[in-house]
C-alpha positions as YAML, in Angstrom:
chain: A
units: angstrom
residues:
- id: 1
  name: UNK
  ca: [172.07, 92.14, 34.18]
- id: 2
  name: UNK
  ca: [172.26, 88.82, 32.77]
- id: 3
  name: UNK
  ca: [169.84, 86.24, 34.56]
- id: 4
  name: UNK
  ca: [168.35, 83.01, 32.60]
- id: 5
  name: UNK
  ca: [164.80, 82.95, 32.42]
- id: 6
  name: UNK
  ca: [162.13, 80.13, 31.54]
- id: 7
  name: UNK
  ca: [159.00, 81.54, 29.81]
- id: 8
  name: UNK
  ca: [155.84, 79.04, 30.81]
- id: 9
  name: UNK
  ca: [152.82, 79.07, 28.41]
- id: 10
  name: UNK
  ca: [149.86, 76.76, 29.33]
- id: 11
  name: UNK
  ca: [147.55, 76.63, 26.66]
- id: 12
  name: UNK
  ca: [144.26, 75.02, 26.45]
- id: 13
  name: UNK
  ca: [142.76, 74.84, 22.70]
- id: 14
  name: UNK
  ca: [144.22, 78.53, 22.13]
- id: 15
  name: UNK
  ca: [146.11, 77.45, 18.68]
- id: 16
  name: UNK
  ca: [144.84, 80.64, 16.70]
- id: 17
  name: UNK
  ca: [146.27, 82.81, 19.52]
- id: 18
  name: UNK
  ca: [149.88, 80.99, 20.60]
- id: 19
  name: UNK
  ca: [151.19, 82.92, 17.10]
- id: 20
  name: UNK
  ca: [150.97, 86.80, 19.14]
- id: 21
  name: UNK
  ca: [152.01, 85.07, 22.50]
- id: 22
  name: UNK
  ca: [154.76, 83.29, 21.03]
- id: 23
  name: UNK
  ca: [155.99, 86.51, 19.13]
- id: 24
  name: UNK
  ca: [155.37, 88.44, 21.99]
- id: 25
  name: UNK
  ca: [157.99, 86.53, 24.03]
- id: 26
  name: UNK
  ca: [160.27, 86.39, 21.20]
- id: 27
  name: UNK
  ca: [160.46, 89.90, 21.22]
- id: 28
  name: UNK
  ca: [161.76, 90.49, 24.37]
- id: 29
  name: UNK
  ca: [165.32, 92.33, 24.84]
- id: 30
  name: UNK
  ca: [167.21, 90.57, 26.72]
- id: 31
  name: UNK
  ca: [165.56, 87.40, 25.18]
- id: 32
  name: UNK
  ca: [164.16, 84.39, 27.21]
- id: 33
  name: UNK
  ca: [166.60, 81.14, 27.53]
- id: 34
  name: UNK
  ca: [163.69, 79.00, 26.80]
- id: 35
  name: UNK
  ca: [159.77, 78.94, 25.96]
- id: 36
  name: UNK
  ca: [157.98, 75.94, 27.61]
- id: 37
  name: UNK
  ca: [154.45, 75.62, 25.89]
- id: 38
  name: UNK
  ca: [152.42, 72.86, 27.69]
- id: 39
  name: UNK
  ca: [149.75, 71.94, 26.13]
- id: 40
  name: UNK
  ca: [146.78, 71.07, 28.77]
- id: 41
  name: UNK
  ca: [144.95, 68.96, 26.52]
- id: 42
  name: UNK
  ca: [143.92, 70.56, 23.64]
- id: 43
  name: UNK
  ca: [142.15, 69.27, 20.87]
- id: 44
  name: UNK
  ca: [142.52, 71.75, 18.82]
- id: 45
  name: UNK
  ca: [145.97, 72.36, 16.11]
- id: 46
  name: UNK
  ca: [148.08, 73.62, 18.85]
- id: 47
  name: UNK
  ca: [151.07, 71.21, 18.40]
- id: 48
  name: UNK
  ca: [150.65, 72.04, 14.33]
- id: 49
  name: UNK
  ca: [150.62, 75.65, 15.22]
- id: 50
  name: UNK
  ca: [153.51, 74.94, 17.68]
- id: 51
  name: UNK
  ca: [155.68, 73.02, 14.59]
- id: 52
  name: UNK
  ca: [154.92, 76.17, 12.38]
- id: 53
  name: UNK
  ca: [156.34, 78.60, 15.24]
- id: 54
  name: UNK
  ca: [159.74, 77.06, 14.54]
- id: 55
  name: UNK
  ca: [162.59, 76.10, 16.37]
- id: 56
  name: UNK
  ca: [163.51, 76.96, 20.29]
- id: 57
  name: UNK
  ca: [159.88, 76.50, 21.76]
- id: 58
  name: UNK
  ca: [159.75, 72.80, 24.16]
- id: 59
  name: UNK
  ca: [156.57, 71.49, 23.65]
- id: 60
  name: UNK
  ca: [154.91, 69.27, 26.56]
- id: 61
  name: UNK
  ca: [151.61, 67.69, 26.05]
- id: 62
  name: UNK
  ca: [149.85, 65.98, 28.91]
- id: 63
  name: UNK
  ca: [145.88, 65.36, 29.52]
- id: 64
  name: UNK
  ca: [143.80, 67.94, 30.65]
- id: 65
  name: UNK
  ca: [144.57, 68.61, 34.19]
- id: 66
  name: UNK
  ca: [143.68, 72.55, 34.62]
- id: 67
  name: UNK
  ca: [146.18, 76.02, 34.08]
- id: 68
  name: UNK
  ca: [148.00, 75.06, 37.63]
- id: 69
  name: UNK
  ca: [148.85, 71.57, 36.44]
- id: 70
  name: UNK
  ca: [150.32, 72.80, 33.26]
- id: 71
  name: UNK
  ca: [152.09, 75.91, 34.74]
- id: 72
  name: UNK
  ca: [153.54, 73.39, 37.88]
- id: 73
  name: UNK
  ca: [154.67, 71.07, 34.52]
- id: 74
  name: UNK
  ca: [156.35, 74.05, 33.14]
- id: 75
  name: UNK
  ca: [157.72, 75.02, 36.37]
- id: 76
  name: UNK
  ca: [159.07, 71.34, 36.81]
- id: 77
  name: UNK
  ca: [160.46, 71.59, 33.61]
- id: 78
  name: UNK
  ca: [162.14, 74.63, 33.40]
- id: 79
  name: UNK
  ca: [166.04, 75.20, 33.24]
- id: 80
  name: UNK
  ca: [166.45, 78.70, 33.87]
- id: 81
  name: UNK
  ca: [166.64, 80.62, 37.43]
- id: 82
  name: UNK
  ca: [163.85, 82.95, 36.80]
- id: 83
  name: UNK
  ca: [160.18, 81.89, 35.58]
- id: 84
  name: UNK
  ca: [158.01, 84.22, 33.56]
- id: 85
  name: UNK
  ca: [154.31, 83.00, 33.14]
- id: 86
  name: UNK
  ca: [151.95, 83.71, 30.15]
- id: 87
  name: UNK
  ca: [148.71, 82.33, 28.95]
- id: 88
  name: UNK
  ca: [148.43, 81.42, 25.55]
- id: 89
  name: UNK
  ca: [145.86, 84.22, 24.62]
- id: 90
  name: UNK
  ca: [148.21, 87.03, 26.22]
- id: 91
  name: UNK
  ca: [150.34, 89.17, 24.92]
- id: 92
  name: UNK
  ca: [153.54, 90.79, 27.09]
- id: 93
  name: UNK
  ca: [154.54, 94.30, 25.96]
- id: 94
  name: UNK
  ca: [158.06, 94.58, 24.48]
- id: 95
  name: UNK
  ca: [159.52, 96.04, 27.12]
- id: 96
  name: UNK
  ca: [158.23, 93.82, 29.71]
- id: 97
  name: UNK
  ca: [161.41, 91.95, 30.48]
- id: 98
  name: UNK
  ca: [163.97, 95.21, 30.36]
- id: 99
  name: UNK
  ca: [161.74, 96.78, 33.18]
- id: 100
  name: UNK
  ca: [161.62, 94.02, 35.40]
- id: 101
  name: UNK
  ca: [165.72, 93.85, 35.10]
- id: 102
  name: UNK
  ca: [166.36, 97.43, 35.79]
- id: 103
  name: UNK
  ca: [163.84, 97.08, 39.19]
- id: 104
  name: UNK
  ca: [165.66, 94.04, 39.82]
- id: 105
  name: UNK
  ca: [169.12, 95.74, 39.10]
- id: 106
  name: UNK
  ca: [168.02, 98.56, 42.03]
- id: 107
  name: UNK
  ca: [166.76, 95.94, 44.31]
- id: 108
  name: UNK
  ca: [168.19, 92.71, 43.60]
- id: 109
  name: UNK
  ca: [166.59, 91.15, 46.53]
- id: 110
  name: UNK
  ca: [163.18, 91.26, 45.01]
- id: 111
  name: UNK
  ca: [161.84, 87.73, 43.99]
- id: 112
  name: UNK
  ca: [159.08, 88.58, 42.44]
- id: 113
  name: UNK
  ca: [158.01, 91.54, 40.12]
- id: 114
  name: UNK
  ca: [155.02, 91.68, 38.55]
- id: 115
  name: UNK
  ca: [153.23, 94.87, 36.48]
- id: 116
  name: UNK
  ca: [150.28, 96.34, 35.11]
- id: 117
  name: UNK
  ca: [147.97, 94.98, 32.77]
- id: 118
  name: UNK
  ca: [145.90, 96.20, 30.11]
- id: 119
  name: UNK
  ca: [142.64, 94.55, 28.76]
- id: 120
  name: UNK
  ca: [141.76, 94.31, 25.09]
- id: 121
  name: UNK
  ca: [139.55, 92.63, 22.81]
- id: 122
  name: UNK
  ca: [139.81, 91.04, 19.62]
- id: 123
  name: UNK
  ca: [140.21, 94.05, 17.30]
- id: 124
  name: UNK
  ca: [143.06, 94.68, 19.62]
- id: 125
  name: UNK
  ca: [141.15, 97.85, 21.43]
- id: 126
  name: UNK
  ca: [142.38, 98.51, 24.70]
- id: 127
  name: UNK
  ca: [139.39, 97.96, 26.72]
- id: 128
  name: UNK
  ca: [140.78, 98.66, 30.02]
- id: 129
  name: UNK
  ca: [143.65, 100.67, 29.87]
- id: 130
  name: UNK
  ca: [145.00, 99.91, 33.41]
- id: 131
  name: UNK
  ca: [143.99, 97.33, 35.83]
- id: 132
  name: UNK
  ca: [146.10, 98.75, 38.55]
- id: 133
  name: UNK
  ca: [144.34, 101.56, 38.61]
- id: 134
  name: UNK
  ca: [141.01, 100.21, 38.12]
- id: 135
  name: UNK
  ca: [141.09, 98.18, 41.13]
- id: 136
  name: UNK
  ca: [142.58, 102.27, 42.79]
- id: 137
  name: UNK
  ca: [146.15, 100.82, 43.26]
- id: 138
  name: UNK
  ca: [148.06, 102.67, 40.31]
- id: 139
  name: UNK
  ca: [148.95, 105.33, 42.22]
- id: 140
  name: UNK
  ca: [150.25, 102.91, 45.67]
- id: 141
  name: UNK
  ca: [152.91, 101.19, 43.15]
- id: 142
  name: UNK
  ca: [153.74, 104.37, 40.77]
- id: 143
  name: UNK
  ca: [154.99, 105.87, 44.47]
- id: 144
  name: UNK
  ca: [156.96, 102.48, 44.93]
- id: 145
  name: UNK
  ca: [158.43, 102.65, 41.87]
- id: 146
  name: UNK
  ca: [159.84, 99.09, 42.09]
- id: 147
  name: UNK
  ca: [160.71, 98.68, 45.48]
- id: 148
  name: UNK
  ca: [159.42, 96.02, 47.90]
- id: 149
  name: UNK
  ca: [156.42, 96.23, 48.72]
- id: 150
  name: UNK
  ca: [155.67, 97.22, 52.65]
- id: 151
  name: UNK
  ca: [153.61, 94.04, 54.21]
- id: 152
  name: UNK
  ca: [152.47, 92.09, 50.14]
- id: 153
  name: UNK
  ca: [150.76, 89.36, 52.32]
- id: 154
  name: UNK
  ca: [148.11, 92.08, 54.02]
- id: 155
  name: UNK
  ca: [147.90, 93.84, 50.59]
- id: 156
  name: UNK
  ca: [147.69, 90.62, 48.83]
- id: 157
  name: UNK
  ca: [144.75, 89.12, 50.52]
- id: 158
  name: UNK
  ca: [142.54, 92.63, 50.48]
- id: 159
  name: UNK
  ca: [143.05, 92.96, 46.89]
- id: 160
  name: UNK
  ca: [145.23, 90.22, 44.37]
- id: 161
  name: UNK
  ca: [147.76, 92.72, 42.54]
- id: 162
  name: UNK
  ca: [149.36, 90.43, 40.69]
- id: 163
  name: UNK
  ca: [148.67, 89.30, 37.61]
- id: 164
  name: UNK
  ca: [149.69, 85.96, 36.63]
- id: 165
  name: UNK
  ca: [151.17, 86.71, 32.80]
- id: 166
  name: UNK
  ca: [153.21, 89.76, 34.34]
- id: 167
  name: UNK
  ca: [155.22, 87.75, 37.04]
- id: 168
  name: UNK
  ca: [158.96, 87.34, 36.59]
- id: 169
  name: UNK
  ca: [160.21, 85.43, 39.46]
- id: 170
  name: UNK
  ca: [163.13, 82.92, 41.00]
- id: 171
  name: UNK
  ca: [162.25, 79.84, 40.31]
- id: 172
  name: UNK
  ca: [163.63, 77.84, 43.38]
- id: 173
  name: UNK
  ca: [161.13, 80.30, 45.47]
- id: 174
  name: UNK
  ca: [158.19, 79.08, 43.65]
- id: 175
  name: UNK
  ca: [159.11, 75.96, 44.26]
- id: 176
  name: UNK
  ca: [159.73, 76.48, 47.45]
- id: 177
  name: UNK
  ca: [156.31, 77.79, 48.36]
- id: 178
  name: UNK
  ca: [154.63, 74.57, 46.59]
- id: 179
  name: UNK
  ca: [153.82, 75.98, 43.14]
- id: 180
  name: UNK
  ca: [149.96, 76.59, 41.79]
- id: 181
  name: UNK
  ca: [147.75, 74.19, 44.45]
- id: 182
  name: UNK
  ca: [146.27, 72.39, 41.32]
- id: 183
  name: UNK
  ca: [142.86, 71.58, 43.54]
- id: 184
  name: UNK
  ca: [141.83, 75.18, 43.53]
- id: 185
  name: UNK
  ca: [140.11, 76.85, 40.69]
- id: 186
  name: UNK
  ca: [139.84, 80.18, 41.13]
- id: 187
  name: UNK
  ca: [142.56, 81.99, 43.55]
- id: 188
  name: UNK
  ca: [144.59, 79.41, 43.02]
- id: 189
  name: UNK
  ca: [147.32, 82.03, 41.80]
- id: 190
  name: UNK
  ca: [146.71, 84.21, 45.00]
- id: 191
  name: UNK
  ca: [147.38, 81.12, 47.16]
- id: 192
  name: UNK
  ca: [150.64, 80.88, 45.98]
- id: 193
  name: UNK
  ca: [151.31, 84.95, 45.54]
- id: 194
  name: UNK
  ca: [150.92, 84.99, 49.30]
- id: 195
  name: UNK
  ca: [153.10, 82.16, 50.25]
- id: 196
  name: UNK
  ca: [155.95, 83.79, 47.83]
- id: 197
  name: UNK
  ca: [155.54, 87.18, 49.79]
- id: 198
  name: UNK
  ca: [155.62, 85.48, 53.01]
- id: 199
  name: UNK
  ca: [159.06, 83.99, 51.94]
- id: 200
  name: UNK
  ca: [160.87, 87.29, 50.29]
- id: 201
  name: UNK
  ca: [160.23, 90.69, 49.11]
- id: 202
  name: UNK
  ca: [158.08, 91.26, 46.39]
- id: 203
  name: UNK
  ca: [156.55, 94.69, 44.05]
- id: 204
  name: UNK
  ca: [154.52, 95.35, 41.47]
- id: 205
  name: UNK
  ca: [155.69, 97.90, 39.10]
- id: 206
  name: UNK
  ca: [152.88, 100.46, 38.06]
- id: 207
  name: UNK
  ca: [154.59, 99.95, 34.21]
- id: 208
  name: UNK
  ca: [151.78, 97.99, 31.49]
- id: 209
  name: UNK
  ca: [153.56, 94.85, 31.29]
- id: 210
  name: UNK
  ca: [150.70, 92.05, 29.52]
- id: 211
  name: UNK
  ca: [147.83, 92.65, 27.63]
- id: 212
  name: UNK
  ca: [144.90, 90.55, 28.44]
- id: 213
  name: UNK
  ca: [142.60, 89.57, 25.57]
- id: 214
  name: UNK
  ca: [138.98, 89.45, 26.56]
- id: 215
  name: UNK
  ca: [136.60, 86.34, 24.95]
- id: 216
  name: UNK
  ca: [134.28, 84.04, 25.07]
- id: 217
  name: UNK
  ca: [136.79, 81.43, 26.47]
- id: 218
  name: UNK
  ca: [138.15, 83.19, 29.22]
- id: 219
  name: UNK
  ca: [135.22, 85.29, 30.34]
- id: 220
  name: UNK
  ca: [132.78, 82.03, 31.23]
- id: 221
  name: UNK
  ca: [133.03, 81.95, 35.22]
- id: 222
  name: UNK
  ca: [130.63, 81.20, 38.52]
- id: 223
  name: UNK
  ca: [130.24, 83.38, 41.43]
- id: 224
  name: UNK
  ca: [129.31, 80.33, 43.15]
- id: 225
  name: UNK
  ca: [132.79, 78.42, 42.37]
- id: 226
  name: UNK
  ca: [134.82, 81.59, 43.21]
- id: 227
  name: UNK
  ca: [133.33, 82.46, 46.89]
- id: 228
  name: UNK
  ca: [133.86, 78.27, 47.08]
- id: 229
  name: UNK
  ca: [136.81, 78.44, 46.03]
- id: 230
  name: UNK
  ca: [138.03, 81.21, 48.27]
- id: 231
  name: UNK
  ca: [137.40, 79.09, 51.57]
- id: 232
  name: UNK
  ca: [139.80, 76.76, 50.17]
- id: 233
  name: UNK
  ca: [142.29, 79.17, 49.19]
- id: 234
  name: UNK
  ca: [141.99, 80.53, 53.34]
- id: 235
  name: UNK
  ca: [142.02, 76.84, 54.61]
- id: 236
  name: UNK
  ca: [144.80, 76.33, 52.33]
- id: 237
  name: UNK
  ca: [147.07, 79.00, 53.82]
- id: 238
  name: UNK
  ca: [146.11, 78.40, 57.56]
- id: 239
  name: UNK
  ca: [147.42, 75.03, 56.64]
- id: 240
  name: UNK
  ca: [150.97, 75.75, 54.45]
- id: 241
  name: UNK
  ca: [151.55, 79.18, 55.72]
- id: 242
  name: UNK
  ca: [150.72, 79.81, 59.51]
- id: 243
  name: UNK
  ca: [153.71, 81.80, 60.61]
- id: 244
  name: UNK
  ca: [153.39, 83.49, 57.59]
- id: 245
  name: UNK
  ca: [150.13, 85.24, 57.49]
- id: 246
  name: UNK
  ca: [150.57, 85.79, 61.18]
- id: 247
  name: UNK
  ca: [154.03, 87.63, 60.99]
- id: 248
  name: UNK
  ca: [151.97, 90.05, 58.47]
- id: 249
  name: UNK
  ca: [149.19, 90.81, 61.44]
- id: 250
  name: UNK
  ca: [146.63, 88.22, 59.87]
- id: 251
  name: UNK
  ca: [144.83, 85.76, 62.39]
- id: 252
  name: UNK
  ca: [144.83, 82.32, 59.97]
- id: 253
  name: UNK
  ca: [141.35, 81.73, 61.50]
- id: 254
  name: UNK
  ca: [140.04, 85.11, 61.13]
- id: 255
  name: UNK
  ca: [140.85, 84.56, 57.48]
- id: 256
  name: UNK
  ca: [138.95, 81.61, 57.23]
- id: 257
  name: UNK
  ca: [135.88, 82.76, 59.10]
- id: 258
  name: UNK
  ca: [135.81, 85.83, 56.75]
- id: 259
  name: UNK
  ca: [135.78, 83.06, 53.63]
- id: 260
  name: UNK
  ca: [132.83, 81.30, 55.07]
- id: 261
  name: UNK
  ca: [131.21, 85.22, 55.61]
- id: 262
  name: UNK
  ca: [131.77, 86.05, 52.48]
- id: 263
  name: UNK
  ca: [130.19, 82.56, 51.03]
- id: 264
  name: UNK
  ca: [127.04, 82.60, 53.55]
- id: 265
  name: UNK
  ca: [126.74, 86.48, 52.69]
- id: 266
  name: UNK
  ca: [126.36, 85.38, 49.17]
- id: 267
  name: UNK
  ca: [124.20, 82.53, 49.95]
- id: 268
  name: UNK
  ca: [121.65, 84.74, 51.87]
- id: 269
  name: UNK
  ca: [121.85, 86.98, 49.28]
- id: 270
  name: UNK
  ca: [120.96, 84.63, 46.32]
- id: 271
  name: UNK
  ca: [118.05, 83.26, 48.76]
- id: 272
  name: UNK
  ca: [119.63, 80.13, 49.84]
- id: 273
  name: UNK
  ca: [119.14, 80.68, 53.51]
- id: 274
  name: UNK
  ca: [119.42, 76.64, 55.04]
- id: 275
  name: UNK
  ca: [123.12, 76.46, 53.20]
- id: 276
  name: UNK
  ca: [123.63, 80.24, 53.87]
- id: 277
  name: UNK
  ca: [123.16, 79.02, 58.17]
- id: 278
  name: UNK
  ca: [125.52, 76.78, 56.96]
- id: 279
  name: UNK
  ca: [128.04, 78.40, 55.90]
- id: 280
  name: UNK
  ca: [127.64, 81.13, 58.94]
- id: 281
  name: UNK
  ca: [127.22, 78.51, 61.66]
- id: 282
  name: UNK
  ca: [130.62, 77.32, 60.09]
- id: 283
  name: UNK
  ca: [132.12, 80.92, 60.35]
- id: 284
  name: UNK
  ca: [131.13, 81.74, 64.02]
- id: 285
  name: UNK
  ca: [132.24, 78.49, 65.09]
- id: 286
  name: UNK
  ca: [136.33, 79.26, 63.53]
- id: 287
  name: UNK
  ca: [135.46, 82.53, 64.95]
- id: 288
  name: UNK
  ca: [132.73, 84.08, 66.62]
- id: 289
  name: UNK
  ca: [132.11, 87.79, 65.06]
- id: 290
  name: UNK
  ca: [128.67, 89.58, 65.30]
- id: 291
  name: UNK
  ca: [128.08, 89.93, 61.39]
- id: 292
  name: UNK
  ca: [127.92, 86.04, 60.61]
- id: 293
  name: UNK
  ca: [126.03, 85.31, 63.68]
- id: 294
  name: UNK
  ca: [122.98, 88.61, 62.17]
- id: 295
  name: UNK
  ca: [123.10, 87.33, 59.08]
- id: 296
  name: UNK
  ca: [122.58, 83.31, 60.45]
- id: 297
  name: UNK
  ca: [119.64, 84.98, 62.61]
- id: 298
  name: UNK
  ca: [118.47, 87.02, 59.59]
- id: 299
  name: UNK
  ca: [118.33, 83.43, 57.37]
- id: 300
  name: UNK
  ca: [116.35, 82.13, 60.13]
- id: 301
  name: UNK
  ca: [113.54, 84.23, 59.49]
- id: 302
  name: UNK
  ca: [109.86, 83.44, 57.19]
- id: 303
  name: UNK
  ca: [110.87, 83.73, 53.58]
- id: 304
  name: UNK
  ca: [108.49, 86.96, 53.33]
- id: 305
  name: UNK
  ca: [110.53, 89.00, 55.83]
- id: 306
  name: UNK
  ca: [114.05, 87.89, 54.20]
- id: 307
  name: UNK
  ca: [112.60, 89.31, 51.12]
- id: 308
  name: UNK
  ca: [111.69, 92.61, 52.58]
- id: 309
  name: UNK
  ca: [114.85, 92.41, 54.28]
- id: 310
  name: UNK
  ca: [116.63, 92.23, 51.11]
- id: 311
  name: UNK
  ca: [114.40, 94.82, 49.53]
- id: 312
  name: UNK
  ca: [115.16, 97.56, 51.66]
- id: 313
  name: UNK
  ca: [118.85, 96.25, 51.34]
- id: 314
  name: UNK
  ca: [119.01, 96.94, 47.98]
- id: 315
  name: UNK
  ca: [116.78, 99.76, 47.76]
...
């Protein structure tokens, strides 16, 4: 099968790593049409690093705007019909490309296929072997065995299966469903995973198609951000994808009152009862459920009895 494809690399200060990435790609049989590195304002030697990679790489610089921003740049930018994502610390595995194509030569109206991922560190050890199946889902997608996957938007929003660095897919669909929302931080890729499956059939091949390298750089995170962040990514599809989310059996505000949950849930937990009622009283009034409204009752209680509350919780 002979498809052009656009490999996207957004790299922020990750100059001693673009060398593997870079090779990884290069590797590939059938090769890429095109590597787009955009370079999210690094101030590091990437564009030296970049000039010493050689020819047939398209180097975009702009200021530091987030991984969305550059991968919507890249996206923008690219000429082929099929996008391919990778971070600049990443590696794909050598047959990453060649698997995709055969599940996309048995079911050619897939698109999007992602994969597996494995986690290593910087010796190169193999830390976590299979994400898939660390998260239980190896098994679900080994039975699949490339086909579409049976109702991705439900599946999508209990547990994110996609990696970003694994996806292959059309590039007229991304941009159909909006790209990367480039205000959201974390989830931002799930946002637009589930707008994609609402759109056309999608899978997730139980194959190891990206190897993840664990540091210091990419390990930094906040709880706080991420529950945050997670009511915006539920807001966000109640607002862009309506008819989507409720063709798969999911109430838009459902999934927004279970966002605000979650966050007051966390908030209680971490002792931050006035913006835990908050965040509940917000919850029950999308929609009213009997969990947020115990837990808003529960915050309203003496500090003393929360903590005994939370002690016999835990204990």
């Amino acid at each position: 099968m002979s498809i052009s494809i656009s490999a996207v690399v957004p790299s922020y200060n990750n100059a001693p790593y673009l060398p593997a990435a870079i090779g990884s790609i290069r590797s590939q049989v059938p090769a890429v049409s095109e590597i787009i590195v955009v370079d999210d304002g690094s101030t590091d030697d990437t564009a030296r690093v970049i000039a010493q990679l050689g020819d047939g790489i398209r180097y975009l610089r702009q200021d530091n705007s987030g991984p969305s921003a550059a991968r919507n740049r890249g996206l923008a930018q690219a000429r082929g019909d099929w996008i391919a994502f990778l971070d600049a610390d990443d590696q794909w595995t050598q047959d990453k490309l060649e698997k995709q194509l055969k599940a996309l030569q048995r079911h050619p109206e897939l698109g999007l296929i992602a994969g597996d991922m494995a986690e290593i560190d910087l010796s190169g050890t193999i830390i976590t072997p299979s994400v898939l199946a660390k998260h239980h889902l190896q098994e679900r997608f080994q039975a699949l065995d490339g086909a579409p996957a049976e109702n991705p938007v439900a599946s999508l929003l209990e547990k994110n299966f996609i990696p970003t660095g694994t996806v292959l897919a059309r590039r007229a669909l991304l941009m159909e469903a909006g790209g990367f929302p480039e205000d959201i931080r974390f989830g931002e890729d799930l946002a637009l995973w589930v707008r994609v499956a609402a759109k056309a059939p999608i899978t997730c091949l139980a194959d190891r198609l990206m190897l993840r390298l664990q540091h210091g750089a990419n390990l930094t995170g906040s709880n706080e951000r991420m529950v945050n962040d997670l009511v915006r990514v539920a807001r966000y599809l109640r607002e862009t994808e309506p008819e989507g989310l409720r063709s798969a059996g999911i109430d838009p505000d459902r999934l927004v009152s279970q966002s605000l949950g979650n966050l007051g849930y966390w908030l209680f937990d971490q002792g931050r009862s006035t913006e835990a009622r908050r965040a509940l009283r917000e919850s029950f009034r999308e929609l009213a459920n009997t969990r947020a409204a115990a837990y808003w009752l529960a915050s309203c209680l003496p500090s003393p009895v929360i903590n005994t509350l939370r002690h016999l919780k835990s204990g």
